[in-house]
Backbone bond lengths (Angstrom), bond angles and torsions (degrees), N, CA, C in turn:
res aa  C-N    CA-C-N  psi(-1)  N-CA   C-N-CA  omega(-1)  CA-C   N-CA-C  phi
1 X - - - 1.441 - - 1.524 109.77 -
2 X 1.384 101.17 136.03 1.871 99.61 -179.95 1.506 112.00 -103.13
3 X 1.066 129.56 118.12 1.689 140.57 -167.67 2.030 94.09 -45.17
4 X 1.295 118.94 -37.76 1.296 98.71 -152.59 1.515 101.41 -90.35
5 X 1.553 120.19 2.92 1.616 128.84 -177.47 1.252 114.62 -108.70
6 X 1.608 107.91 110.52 1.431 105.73 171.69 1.368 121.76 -51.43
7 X 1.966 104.45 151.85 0.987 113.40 -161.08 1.566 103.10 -115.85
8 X 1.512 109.30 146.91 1.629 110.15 155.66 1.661 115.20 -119.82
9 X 1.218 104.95 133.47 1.577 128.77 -157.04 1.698 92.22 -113.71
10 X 1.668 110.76 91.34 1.026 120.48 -179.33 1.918 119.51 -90.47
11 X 1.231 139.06 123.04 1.472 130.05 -168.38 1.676 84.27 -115.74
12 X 1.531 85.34 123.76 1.720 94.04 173.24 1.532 95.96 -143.53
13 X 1.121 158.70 141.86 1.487 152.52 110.71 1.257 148.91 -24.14
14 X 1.868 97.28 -41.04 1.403 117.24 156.61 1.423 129.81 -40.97
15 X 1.232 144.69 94.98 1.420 124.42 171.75 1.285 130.46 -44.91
16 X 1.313 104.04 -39.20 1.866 115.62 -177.31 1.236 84.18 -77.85
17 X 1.198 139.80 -62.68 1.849 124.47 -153.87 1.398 101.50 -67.73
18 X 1.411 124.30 -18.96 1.834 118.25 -166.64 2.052 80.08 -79.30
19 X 1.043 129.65 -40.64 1.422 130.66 -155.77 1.840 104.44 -78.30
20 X 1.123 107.23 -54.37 1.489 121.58 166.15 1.433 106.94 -41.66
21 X 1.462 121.54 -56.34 1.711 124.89 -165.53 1.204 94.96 -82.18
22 X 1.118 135.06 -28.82 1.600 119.80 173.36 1.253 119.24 -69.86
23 X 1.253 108.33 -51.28 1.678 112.29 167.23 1.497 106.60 -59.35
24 X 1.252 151.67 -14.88 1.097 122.75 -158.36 1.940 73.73 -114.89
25 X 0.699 136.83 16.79 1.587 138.73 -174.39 1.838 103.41 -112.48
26 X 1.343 128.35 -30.20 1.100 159.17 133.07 1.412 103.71 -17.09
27 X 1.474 117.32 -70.97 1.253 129.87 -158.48 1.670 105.56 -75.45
28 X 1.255 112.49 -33.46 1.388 129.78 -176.14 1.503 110.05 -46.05
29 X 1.387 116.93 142.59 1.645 105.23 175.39 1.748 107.11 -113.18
30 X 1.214 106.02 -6.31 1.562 112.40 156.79 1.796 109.63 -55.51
31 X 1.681 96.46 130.39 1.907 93.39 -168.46 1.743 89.70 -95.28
32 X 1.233 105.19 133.85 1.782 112.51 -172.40 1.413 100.01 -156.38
33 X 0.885 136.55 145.46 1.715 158.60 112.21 1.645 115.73 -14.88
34 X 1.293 130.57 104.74 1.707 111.48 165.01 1.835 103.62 -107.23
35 X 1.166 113.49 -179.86 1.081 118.42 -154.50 1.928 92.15 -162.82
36 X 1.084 102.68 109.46 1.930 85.81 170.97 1.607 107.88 -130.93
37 X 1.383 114.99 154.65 1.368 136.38 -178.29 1.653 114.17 -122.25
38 X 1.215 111.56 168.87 1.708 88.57 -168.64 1.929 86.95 -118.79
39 X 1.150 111.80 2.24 2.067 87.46 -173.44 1.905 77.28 -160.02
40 X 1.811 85.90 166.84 1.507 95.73 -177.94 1.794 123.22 -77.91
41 X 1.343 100.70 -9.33 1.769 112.29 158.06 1.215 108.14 -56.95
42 X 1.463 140.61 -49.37 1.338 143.37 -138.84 1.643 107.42 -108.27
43 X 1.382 104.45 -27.18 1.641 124.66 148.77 1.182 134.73 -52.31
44 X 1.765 114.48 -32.19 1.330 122.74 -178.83 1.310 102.49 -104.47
45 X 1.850 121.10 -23.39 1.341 98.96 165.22 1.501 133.02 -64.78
46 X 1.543 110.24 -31.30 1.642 134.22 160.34 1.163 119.81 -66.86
47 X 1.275 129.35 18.27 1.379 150.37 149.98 1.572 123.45 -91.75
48 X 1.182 112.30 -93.25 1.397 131.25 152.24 1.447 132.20 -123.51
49 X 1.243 99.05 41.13 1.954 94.52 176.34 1.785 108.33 -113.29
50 X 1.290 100.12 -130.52 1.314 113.39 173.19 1.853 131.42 -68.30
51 X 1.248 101.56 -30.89 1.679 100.72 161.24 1.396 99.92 -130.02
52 X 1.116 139.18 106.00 1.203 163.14 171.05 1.557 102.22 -80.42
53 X 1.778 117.45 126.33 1.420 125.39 152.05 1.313 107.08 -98.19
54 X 1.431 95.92 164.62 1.723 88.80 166.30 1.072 102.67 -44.05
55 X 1.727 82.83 -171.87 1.639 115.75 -179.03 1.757 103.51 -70.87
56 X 1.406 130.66 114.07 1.341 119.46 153.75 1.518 129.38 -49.46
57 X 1.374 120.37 169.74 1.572 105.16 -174.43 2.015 87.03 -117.51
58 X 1.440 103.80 0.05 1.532 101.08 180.00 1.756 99.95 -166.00
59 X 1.337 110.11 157.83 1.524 119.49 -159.03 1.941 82.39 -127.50
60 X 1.355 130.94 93.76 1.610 107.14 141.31 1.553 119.29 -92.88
61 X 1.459 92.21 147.27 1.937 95.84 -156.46 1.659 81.85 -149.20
62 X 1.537 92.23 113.22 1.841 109.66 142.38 1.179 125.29 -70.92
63 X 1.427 102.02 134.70 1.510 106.26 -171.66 1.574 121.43 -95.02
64 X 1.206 108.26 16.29 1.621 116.48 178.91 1.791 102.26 -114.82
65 X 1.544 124.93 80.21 1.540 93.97 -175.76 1.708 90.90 -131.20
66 X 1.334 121.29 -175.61 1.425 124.01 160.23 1.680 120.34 -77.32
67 X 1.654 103.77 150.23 1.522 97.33 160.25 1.755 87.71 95.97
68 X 1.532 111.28 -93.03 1.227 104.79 -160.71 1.781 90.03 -125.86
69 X 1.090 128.99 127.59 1.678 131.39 -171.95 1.853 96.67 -77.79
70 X 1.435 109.89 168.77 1.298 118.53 161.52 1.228 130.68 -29.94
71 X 1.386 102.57 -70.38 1.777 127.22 148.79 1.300 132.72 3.37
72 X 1.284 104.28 -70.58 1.510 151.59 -165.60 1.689 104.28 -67.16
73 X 1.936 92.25 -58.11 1.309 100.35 -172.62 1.889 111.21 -80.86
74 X 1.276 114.15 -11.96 1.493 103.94 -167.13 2.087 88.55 -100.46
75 X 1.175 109.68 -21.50 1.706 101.07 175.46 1.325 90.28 -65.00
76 X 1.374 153.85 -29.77 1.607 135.95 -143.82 1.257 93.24 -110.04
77 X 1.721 119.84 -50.67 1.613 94.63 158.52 1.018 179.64 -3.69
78 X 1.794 92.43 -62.17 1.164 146.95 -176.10 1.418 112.29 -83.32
79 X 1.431 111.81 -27.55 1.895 130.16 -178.74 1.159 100.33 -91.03
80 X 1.240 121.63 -39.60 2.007 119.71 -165.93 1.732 91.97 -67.16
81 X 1.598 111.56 139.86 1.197 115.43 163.71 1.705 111.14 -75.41
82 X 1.225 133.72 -25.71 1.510 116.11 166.91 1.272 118.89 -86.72
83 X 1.096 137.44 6.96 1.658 135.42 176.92 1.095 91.75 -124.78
84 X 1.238 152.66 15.49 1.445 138.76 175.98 1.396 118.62 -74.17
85 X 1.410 113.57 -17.09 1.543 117.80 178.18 1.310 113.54 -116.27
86 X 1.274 112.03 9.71 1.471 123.79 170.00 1.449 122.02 -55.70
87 X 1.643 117.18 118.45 1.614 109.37 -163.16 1.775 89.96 -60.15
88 X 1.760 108.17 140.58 1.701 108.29 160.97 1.376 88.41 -125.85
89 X 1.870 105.14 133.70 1.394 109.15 159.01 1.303 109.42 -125.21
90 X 1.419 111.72 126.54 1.256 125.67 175.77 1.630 118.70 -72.11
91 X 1.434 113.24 123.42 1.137 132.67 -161.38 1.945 117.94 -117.22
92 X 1.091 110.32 65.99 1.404 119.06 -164.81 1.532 133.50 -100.25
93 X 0.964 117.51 165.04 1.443 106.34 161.94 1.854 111.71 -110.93
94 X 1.173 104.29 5.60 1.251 104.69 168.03 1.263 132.51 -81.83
95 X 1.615 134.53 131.78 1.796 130.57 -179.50 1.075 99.63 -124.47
96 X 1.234 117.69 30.35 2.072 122.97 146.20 1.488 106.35 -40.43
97 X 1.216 107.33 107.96 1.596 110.71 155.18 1.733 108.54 -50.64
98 X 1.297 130.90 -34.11 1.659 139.64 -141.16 1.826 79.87 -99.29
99 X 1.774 125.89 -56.81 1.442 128.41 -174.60 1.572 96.05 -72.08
100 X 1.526 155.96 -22.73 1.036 151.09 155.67 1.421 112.81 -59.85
101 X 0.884 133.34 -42.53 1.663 133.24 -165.65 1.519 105.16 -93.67
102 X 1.239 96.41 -36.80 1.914 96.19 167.26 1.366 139.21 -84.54
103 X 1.433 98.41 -13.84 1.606 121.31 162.23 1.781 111.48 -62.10
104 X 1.632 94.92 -48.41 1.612 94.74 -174.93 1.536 109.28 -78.21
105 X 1.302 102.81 -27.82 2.019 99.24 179.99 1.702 106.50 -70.20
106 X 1.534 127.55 -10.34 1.457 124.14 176.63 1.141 88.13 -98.91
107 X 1.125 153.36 2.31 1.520 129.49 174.73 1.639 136.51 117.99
108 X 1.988 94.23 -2.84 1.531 109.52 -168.69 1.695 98.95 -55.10
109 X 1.499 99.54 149.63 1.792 113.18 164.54 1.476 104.53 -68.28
110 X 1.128 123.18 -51.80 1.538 152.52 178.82 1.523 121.81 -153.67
111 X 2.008 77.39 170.56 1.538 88.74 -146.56 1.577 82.47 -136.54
112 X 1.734 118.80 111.99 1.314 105.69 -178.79 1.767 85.48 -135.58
113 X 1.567 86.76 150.47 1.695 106.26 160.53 1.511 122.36 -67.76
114 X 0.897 158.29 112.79 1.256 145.88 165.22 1.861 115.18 -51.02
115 X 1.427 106.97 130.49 1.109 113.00 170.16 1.293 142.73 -64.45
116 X 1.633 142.28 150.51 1.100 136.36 -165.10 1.506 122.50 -71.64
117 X 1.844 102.83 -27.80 1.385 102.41 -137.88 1.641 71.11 -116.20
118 X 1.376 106.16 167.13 1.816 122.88 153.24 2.023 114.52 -52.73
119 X 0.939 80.21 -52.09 1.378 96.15 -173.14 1.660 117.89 -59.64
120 X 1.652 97.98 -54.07 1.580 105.38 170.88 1.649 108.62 -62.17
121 X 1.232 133.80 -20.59 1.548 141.69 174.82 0.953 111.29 -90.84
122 X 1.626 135.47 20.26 1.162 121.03 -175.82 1.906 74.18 -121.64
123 X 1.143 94.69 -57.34 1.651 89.32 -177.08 1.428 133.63 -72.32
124 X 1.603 107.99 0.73 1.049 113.86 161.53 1.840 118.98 -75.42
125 X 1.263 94.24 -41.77 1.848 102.52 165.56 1.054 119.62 -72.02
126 X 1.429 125.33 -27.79 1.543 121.40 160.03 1.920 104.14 -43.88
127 X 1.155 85.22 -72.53 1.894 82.71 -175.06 1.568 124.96 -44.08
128 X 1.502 96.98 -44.63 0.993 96.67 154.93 1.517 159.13 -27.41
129 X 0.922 93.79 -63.00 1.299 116.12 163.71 1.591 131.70 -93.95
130 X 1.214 120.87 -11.37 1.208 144.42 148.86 1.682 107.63 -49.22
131 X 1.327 93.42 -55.81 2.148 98.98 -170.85 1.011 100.75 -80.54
132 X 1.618 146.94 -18.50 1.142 139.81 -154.58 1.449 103.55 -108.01
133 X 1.330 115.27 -52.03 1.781 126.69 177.65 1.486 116.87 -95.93
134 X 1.343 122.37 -24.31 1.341 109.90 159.01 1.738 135.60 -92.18
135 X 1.241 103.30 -35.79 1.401 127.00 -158.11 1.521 106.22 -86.96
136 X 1.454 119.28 -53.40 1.545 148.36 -177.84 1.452 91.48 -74.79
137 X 1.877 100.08 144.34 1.221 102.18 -166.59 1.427 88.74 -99.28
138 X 1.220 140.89 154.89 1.120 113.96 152.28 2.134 131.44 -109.71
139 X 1.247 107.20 -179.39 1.530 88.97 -147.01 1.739 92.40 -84.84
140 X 1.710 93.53 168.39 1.383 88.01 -175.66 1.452 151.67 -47.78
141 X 1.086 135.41 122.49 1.462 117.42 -158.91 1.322 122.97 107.12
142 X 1.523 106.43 -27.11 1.386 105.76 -170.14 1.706 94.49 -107.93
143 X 1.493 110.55 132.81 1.398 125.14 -157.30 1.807 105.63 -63.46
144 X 1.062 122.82 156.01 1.648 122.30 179.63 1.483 98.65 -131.44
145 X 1.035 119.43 12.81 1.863 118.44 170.56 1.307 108.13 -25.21
């Protein structure tokens, strides 16, 4: 990881999807840092617990994981006064109206489905990350490399 490139600190569980999002992060021509964790315990330690990364410039977090769920991890987030304004985009395979509406009442930035194809996931992280590190201002202090 290079200090002067924002980072995205992805929590997935999946092995194939942690391998897929990297590769499709690979493909990306946005210059960024990723960072992945496999459950929402291991997210909050890479936040502020016991192994701490920097500061991310964006949080994508599945909401189905072990230990501590999506959920779990964006309510605890959401309480800390320094991560409280931390972009979280929810990254799912779920199209629960009930996991959509409750994502946004804890605080998600977004709320995206995950795509079927390789291809649609490559360009879904294009945008991604495009709106998040280029487009989005971010607030003071927090680096926009």
């Amino acid at each position: 990881m290079t200090p002067d490139k924002p980072l995205i600190l992805f929590a997935e569980d999946d092995p194939d999807d942690r391998m897929l999002l990297e590769e499709a992060c690979a493909e990306d021509p946005t210059d960024y840092d990723v960072h992945f964790v496999e459950d929402g315990e291991k997210l909050l330690d890479a936040l502020h617990g016991a192994r701490p990364v920097r500061r991310p410039r964006l949080v994508v977090l599945d909401l189905n994981m072990p230990r501590v769920d999506g959920r779990e991890a964006l309510t605890e987030i959401r309480t800390q006064p320094h991560l409280a304004t931390l972009p979280v985009v929810v990254f799912t395979t779920s199209n629960s109206p009930a996991d959509i509406v409750r994502c946004y009442e804890l605080g998600a930035s977004s709320f995206i489905i995950k795509p079927s194809s390789f291809q649609d996931l490559v360009a879904t992280i294009r945008a991604i990350s495009h709106y998040w590190l280029r487009v989005v201002e971010p607030l003071p202090g927090d680096s926009k490399a």
